[in-house]
Residue, then its C-alpha position, 0 to 999 in steps of 0.5 A: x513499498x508496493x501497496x501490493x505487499x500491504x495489501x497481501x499482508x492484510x489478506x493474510x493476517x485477516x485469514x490467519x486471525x480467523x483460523x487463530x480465533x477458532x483454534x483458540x476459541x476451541x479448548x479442553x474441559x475436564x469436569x470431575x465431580x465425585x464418581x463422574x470424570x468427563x472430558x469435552x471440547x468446549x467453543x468459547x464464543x468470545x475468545x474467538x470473537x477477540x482474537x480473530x476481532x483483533x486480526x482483522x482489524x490489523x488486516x483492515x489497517x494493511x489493507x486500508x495503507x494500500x488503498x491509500x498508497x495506490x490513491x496517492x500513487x494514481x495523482x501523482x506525475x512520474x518522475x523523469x530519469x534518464x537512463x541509458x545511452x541513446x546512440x541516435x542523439x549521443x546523449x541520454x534517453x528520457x524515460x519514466x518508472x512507473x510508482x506503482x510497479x517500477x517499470x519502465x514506461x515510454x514517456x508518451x505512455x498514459x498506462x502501465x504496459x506492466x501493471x496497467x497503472x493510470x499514468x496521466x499527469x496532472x497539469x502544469x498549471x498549480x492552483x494560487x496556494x500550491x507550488x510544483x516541485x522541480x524534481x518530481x513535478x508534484x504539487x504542494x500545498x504553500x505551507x508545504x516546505x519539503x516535497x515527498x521526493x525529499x526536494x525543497x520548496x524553491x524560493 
């Protein structure tokens, strides 16, 4: 999923939880004593405080999913599909798709000509406890024995 969902999502339980807190917070006293009948509208402070307390933390939770996603989205290399024909060398072209949005980029690209995603690729090189993934060139820690793409560790 697009961290753009999460992070809409966030937004708007955050406002619906603050509109709920104040709806709720607010209720209807009737108080009747012996000759006096009084009706009001009473402001429970900390109804408001719990509802709209509970919502944003939901909000922040989505929110917090989509900083994440695009963190990881920005350190990962974009994965090569090939797509189309290509009458010129009568295969097929190399393209990538950028995680962020799904479009698709150049391969010579450095930024998102749709979402203005950061494209760079990290190099080839892994570090001495670390293994790239054939399939999506993502680097793994050893311990790691199936990649995020779904590929296996090589033997």
């Amino acid at each position: 999923m697009s961290s753009k969902y999460f992070r809409i999502q966030g937004t708007i339980v955050i406002i619906v939880g603050i509109v709920l807190g104040i709806i709720l917070g607010n209720y209807y006293k009737i108080d009747i004593d012996d000759s006096y009948y009084r009706e009001t509208y009473v402001f429970n402070f900390w109804m408001f405080l719990l509802i709209s307390g509970i919502t944003d933390v939901l909000g922040s939770l989505l929110i917090g999913v989509a900083t994440i996603i695009d963190k990881l989205d920005n350190n990962v290399p974009l994965k090569s599909n090939t797509v189309g024909s290509n009458p010129v060398n009568g295969g097929t072209s190399s393209v990538r798709i950028c995680r962020n949005c799904g479009a698709t980029i150049s391969p010579s690209a450095t930024v998102c000509t749709t979402c203005g995603a950061n494209l760079k690729v990290r190099a080839a090189a892994p570090s001495q406890n670390a293994w790239i993934c054939p399939k999506c060139g993502r680097e793994n820690q050893n311990y790691v024995g199936t990649c995020g793409c779904g590929e296996i560790k090589p033997k």
